[in-house]
ROFINU-572501 format. One record per residue (C-alpha): z, y, x; residue number from 0. Coordinates in nm, 3 decimals. Last residue first. Example, Ala and Ser with C-alpha at 12.3 -4.5 7.8 and 13.67 -1.06 7.14 Angstrom:
2
<rec up="0.714" north="-0.106" east="1.367" num="1"/>
<rec up="0.780" north="-0.450" east="1.230" num="0"/>
end
This chain:
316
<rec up="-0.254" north="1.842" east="-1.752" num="315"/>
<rec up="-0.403" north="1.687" east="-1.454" num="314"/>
<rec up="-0.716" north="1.576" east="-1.441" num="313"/>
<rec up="-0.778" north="1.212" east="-1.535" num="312"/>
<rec up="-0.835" north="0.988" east="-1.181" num="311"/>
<rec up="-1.124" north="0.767" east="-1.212" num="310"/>
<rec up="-1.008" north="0.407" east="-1.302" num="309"/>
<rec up="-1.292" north="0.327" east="-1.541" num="308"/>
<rec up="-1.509" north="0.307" east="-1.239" num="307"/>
<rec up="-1.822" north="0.457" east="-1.137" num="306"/>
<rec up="-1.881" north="0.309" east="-0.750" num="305"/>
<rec up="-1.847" north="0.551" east="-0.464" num="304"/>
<rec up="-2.125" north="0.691" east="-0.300" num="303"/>
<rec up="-2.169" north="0.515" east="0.044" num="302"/>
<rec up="-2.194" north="0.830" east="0.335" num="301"/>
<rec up="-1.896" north="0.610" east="0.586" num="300"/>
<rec up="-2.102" north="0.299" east="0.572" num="299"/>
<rec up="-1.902" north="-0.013" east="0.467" num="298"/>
<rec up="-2.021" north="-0.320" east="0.601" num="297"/>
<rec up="-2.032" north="-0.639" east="0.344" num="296"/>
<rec up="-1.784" north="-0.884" east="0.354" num="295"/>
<rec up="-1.936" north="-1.264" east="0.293" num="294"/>
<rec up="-1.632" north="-1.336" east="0.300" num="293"/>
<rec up="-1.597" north="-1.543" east="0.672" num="292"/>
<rec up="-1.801" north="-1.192" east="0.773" num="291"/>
<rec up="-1.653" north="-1.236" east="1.137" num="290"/>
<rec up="-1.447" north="-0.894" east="1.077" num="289"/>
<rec up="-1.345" north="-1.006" east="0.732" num="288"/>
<rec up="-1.177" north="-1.356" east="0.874" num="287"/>
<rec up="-1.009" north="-1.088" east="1.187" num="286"/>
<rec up="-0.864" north="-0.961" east="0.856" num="285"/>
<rec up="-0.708" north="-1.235" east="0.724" num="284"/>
<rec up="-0.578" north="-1.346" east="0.999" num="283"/>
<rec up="-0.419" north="-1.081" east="1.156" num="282"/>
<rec up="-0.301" north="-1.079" east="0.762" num="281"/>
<rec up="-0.176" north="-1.415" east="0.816" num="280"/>
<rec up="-0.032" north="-1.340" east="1.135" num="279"/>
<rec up="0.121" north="-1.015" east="1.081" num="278"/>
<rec up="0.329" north="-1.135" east="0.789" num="277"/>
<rec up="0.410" north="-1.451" east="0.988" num="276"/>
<rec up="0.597" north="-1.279" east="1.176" num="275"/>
<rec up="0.729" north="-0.985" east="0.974" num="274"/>
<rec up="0.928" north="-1.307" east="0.748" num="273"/>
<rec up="1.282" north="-1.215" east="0.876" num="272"/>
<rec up="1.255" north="-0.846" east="0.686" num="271"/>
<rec up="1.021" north="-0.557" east="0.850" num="270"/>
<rec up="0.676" north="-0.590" east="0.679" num="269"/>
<rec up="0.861" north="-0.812" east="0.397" num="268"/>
<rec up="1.038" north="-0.531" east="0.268" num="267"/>
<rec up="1.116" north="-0.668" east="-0.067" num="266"/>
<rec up="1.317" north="-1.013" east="0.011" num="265"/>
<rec up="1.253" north="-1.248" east="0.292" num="264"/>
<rec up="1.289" north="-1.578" east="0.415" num="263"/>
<rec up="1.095" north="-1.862" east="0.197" num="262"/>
<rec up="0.748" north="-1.658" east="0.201" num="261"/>
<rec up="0.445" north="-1.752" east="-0.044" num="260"/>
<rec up="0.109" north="-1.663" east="0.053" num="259"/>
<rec up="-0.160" north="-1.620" east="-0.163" num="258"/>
<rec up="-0.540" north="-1.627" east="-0.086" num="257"/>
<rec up="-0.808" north="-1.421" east="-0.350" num="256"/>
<rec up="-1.115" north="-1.494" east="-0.370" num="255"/>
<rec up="-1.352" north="-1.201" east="-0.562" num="254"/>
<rec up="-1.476" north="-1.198" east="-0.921" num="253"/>
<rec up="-1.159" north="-1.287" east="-1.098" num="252"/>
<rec up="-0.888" north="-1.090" east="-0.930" num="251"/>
<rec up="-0.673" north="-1.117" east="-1.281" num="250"/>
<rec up="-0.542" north="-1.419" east="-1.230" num="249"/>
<rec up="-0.434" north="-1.404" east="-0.865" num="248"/>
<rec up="-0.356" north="-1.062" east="-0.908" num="247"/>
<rec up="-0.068" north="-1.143" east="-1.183" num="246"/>
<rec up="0.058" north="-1.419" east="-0.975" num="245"/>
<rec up="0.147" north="-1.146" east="-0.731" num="244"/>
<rec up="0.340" north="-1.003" east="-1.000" num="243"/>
<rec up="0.489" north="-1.310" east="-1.123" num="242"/>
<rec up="0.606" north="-1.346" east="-0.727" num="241"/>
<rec up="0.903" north="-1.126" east="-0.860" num="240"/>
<rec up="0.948" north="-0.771" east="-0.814" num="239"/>
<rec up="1.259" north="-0.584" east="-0.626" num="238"/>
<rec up="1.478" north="-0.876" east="-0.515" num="237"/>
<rec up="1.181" north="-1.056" east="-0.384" num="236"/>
<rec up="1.318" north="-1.419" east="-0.384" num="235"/>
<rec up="1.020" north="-1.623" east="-0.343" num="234"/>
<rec up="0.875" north="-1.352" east="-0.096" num="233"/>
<rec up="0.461" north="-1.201" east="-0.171" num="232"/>
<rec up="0.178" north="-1.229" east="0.053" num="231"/>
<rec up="-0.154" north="-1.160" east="-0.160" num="230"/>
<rec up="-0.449" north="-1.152" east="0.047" num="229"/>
<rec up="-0.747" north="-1.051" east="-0.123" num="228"/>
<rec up="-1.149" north="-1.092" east="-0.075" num="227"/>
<rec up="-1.334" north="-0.745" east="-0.203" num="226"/>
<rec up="-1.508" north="-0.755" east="-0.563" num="225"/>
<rec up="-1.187" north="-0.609" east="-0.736" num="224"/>
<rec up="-1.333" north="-0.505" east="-1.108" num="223"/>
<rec up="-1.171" north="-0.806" east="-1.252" num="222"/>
<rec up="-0.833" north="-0.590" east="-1.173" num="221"/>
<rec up="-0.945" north="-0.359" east="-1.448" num="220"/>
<rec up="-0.601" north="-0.361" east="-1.667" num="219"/>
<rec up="-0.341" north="-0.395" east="-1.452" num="218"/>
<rec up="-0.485" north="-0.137" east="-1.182" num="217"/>
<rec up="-0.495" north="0.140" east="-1.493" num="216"/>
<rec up="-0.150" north="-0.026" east="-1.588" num="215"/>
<rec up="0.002" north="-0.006" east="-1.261" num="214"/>
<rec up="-0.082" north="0.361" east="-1.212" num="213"/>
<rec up="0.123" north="0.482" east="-1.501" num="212"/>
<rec up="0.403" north="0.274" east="-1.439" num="211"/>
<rec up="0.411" north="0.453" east="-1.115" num="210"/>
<rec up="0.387" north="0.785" east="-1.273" num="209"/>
<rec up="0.677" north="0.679" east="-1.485" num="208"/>
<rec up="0.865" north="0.557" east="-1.151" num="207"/>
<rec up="0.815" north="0.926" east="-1.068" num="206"/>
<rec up="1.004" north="1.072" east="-1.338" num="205"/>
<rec up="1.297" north="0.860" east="-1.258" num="204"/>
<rec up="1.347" north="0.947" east="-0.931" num="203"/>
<rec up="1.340" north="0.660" east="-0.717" num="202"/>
<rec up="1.656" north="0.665" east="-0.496" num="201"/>
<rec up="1.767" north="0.659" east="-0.097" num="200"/>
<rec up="1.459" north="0.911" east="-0.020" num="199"/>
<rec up="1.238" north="0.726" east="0.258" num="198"/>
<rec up="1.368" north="0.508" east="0.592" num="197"/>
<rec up="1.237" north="0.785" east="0.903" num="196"/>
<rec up="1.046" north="1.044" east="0.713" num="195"/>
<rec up="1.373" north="1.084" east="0.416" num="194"/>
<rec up="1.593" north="1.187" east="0.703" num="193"/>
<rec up="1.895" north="1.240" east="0.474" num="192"/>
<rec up="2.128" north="0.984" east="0.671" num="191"/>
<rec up="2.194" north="0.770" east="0.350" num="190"/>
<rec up="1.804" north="0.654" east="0.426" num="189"/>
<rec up="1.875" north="0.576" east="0.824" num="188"/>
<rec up="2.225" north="0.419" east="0.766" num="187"/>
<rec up="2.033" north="0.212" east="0.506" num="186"/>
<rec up="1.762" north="0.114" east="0.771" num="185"/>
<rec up="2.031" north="-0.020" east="1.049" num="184"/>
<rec up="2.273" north="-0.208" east="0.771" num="183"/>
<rec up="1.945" north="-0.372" east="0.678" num="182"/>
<rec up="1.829" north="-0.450" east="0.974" num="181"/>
<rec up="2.167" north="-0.589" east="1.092" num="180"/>
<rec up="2.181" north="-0.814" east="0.776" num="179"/>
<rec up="1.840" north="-0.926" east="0.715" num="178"/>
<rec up="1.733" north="-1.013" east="0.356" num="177"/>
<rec up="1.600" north="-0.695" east="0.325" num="176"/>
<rec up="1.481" north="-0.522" east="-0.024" num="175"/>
<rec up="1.769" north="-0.315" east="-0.044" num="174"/>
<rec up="2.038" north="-0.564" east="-0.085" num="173"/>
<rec up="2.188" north="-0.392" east="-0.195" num="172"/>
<rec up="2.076" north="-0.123" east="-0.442" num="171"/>
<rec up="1.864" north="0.189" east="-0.368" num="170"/>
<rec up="1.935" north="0.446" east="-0.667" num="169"/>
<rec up="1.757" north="0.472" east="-1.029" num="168"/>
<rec up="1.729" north="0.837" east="-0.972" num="167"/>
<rec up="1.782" north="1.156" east="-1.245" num="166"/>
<rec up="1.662" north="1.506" east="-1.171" num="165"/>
<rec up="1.408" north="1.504" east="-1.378" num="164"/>
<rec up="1.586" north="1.332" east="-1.671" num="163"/>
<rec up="1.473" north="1.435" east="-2.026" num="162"/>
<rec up="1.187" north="1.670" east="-2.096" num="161"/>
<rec up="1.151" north="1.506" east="-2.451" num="160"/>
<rec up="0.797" north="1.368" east="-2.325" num="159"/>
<rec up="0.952" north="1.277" east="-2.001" num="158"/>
<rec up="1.234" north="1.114" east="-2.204" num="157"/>
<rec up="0.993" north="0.915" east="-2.386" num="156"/>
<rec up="0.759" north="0.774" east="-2.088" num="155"/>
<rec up="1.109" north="0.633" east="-1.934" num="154"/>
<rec up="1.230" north="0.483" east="-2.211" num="153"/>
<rec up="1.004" north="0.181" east="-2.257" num="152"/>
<rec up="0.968" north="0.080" east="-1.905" num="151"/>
<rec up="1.307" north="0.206" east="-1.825" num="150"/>
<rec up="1.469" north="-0.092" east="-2.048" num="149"/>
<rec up="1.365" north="-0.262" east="-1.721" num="148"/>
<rec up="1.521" north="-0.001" east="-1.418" num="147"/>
<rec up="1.839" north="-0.021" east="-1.734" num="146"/>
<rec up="1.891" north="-0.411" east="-1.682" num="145"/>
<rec up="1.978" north="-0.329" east="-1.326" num="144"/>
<rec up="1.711" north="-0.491" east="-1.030" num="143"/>
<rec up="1.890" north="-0.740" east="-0.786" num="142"/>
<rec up="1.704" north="-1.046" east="-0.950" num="141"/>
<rec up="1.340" north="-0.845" east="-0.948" num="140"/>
<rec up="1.205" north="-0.712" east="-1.239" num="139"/>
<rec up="1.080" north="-0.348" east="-1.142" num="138"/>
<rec up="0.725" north="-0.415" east="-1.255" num="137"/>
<rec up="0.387" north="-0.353" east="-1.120" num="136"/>
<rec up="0.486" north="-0.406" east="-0.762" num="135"/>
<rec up="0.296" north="-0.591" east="-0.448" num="134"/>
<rec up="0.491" north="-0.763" east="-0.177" num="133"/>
<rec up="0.173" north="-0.736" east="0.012" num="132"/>
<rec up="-0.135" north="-0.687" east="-0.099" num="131"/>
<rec up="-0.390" north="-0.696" east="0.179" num="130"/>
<rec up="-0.783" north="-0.644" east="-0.001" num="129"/>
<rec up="-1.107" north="-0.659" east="0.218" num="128"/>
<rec up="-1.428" north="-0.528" east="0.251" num="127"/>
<rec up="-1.372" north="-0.238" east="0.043" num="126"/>
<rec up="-1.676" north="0.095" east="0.060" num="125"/>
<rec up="-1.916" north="-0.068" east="-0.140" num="124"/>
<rec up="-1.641" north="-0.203" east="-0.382" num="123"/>
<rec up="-1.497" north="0.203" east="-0.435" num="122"/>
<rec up="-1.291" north="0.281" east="-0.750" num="121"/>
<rec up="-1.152" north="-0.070" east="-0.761" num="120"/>
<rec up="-1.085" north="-0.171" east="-0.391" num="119"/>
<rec up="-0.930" north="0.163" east="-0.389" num="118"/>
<rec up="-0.687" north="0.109" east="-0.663" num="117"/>
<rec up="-0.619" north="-0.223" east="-0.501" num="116"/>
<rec up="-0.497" north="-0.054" east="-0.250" num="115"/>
<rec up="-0.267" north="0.158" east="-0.439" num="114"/>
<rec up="-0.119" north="-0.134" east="-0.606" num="113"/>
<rec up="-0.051" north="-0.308" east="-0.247" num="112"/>
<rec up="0.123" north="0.046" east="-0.172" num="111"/>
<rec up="0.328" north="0.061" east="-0.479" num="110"/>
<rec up="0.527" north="-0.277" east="-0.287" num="109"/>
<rec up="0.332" north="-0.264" east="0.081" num="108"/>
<rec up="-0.056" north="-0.166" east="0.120" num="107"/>
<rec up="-0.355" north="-0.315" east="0.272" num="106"/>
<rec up="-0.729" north="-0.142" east="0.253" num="105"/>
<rec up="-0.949" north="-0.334" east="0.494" num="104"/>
<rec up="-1.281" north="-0.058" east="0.611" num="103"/>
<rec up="-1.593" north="-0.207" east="0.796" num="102"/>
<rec up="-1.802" north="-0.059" east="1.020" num="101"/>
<rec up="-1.552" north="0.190" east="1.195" num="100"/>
<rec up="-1.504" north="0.513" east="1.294" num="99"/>
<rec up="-1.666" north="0.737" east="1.028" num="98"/>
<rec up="-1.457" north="0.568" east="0.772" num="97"/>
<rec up="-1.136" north="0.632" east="0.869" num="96"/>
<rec up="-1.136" north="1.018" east="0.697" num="95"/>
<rec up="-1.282" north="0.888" east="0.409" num="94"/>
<rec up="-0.993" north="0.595" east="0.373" num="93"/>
<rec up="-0.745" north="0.856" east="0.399" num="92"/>
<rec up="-0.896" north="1.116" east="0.173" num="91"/>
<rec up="-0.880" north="0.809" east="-0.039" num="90"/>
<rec up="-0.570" north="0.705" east="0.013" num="89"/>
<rec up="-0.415" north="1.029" east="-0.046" num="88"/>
<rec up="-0.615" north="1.078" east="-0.371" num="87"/>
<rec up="-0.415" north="0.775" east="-0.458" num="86"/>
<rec up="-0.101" north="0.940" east="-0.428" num="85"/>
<rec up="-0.237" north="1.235" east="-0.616" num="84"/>
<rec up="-0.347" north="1.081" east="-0.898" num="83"/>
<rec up="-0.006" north="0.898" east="-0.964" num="82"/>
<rec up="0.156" north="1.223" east="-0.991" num="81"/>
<rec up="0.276" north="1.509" east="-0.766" num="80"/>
<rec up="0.575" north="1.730" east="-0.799" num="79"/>
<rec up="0.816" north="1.549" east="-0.835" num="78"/>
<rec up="0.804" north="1.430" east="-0.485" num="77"/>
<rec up="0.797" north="1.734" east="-0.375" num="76"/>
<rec up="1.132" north="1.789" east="-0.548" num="75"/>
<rec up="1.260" north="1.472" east="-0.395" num="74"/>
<rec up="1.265" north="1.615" east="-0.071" num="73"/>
<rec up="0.986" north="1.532" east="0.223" num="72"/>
<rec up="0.846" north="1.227" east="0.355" num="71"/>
<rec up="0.669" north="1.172" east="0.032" num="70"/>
<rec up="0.479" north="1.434" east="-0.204" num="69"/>
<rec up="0.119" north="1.292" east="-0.157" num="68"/>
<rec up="0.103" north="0.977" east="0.018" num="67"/>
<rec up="0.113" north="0.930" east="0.399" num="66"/>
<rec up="-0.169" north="0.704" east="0.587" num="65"/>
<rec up="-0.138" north="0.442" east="0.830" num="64"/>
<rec up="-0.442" north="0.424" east="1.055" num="63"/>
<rec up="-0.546" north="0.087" east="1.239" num="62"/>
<rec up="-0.829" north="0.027" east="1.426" num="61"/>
<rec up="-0.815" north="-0.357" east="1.517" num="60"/>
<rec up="-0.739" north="-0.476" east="1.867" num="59"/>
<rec up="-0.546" north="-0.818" east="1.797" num="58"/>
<rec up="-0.279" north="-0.635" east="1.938" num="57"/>
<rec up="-0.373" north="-0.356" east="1.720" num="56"/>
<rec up="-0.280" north="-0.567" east="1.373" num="55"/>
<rec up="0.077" north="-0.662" east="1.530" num="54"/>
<rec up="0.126" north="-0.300" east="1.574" num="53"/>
<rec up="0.054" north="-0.186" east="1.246" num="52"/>
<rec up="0.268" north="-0.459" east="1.060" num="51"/>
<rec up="0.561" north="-0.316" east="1.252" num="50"/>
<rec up="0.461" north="0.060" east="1.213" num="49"/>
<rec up="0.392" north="-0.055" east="0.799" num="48"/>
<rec up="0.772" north="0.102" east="0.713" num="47"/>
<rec up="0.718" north="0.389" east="0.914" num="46"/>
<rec up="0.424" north="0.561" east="0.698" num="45"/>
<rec up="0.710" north="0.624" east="0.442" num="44"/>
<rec up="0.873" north="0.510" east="0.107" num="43"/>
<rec up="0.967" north="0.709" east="-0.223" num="42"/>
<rec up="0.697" north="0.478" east="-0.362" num="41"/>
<rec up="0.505" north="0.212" east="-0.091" num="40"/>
<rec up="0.327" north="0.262" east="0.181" num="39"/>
<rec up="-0.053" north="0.210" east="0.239" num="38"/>
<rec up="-0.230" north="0.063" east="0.578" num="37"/>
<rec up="-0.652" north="0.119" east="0.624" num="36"/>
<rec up="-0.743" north="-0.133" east="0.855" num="35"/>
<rec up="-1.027" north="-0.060" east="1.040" num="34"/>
<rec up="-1.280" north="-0.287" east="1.197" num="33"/>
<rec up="-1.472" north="-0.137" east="1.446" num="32"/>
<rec up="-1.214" north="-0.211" east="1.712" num="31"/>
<rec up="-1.238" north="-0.560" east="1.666" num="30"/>
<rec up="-1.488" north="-0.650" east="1.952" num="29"/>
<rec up="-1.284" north="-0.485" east="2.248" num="28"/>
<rec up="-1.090" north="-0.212" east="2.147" num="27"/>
<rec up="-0.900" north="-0.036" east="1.866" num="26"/>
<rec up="-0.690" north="0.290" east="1.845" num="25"/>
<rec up="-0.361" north="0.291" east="1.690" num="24"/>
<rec up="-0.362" north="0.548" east="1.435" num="23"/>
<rec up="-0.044" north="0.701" east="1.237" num="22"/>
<rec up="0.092" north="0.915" east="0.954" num="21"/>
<rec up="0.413" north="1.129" east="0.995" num="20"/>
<rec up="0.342" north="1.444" east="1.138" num="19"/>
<rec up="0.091" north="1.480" east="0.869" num="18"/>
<rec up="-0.331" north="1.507" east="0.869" num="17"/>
<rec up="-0.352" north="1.215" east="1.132" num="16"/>
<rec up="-0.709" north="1.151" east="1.246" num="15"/>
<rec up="-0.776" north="1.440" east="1.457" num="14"/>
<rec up="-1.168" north="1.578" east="1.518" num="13"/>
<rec up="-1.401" north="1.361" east="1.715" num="12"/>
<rec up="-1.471" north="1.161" east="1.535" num="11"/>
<rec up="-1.591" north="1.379" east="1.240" num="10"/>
<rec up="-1.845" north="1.518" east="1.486" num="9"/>
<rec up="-1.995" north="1.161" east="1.538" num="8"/>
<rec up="-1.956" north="0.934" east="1.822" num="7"/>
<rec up="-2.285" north="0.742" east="1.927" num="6"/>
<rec up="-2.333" north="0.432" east="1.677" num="5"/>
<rec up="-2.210" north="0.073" east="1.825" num="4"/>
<rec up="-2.475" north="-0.105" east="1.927" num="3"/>
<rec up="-2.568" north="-0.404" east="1.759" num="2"/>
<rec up="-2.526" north="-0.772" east="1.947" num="1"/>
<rec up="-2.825" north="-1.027" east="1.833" num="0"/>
end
């Protein structure tokens, strides 16, 4: 038996998009109350899941791209927000998407795949479904320098000594794109200062701490994921090898959890040779969640979220 679809709401009615830079591709036809929920990554922008976006509206899902806290902008406001405020992002984000759909995917690209399994964490009423996609907890890819791993270590100590604001590791080629005209194309648009079209051309130092930071709260309560997964991770990421997708796929114990391995890609797999298939699987994926395949429950916009032991500390 069909269900109506609710009457619009107040929140509806009112913009989306809090920034210049996010996104929302209105849905139609019998996917259009299914929202995807898409996450960028550090230092990165709403642009880099437009690709991914598009391929998910075809298929007429609801999809909403959300900016983090501190990007899009100069690395000082980037320093100035932490780990909790990116993922408050994505949850204002997700709160703000809620009212228009029935069920709520969360998928998110390098920090953003850690991001959105932050939410899937904090909130398994509100999850149906997980997209991680070339997902980071460590800088250990083959193009990474020694130093972005000895950072690990160092990193949290010269915070503490006050030590290196203003330092970057910088972008290295290949950049996360195995492509050769893209890539030429998006490091012209990064070296070009217009941090909302490509992102800042370095990670500041300080704020691959805060990353660290976040990656070992999601780390260490990823059995708390209830929502299906899809992992989609390159063979020769030159930023993080598949050992961190490998990582969800262990520690994603209560939920099923599908990877996908990709022969032609590095990093930026939303936009490198591989975007193809990255939309289909994930078109996939989520049309799979849409049809209840899962076992996904609905996700009403008033659900109190879950306790969880990764509630955001305040800051200090």
């Amino acid at each position: 038996m069909s269900v109506p679809y609710p009457p619009p709401t107040a929140a509806m009615a009112e913009p989306l998009c809090v920034t210049p830079h996010e996104f929302l591709l209105e849905g139609r036809g019998a996917n259009a109350r299914t929202g995807v929920l898409l996450v960028h990554g550090l230092t990165g922008t709403p642009n880099e899941m437009r690709v991914l976006a598009k391929g998910l509206h075809k298929q007429g899902f609801t999809v909403y791209a959300v900016q983090l806290a501190g990007h899009c902008g100069t690395q000082d406001d980037l320093l100035a927000t932490r780990w909790q405020d990116w993922y408050a992002s994505v949850e204002a984000g997700a709160d703000r998407l809620l009212p228009r759909v029935d069920r709520l995917v969360v998928g998110g690209l390098s920090m953003g795949a850690v991001l959105s399994l932050a939410l899937a964490q904090r909130r398994p009423q509100q999850v149906a479904g997980v997209c991680a996609l070339s997902t980071i907890f460590r800088y250990d890819g083959w193009s990474m320098p020694f130093y972005t791993r000895a950072g690990t270590f160092l990193l949290p100590l010269f915070k503490a000594l006050g030590i290196g604001r203003n330092r970057c590791f910088m972008e290295q080629p290949p950049y996360g794109i195995k492509d050769e005209t893209l890539r030429r194309r998006i490091v012209a648009q990064m070296q070009s200062g217009d941090s909302a079209a490509a992102g800042l051309p370095g990670n500041p130092w300080w704020s691959v701490i805060e990353m660290q930071r976040l990656s070992s709260h999601v780390l260490g309560h990823l059995g708390d994921v209830r929502a299906p997964c899809l992992v989609v991770h390159a063979r020769e990421d030159d930023v993080s090898t598949p050992s961190n997708a490998e990582d969800i796929v262990r520690g994603v114990t209560h939920a099923p959890v599908e990877l996908v391995m990709l022969d032609n890609s590095y990093h930026m797999i939303t936009i490198d040779r591989d975007r193809r298939t990255v939309i289909a699987r994930t078109a996939d994926f989520v049309q799979r969640i849409a049809q209840g395949d899962f076992g996904a429950r609905a996700a009403p916009a008033a659900t109190a979220p879950a306790p969880s032991s990764l509630q955001a500390p305040a800051h200090g």
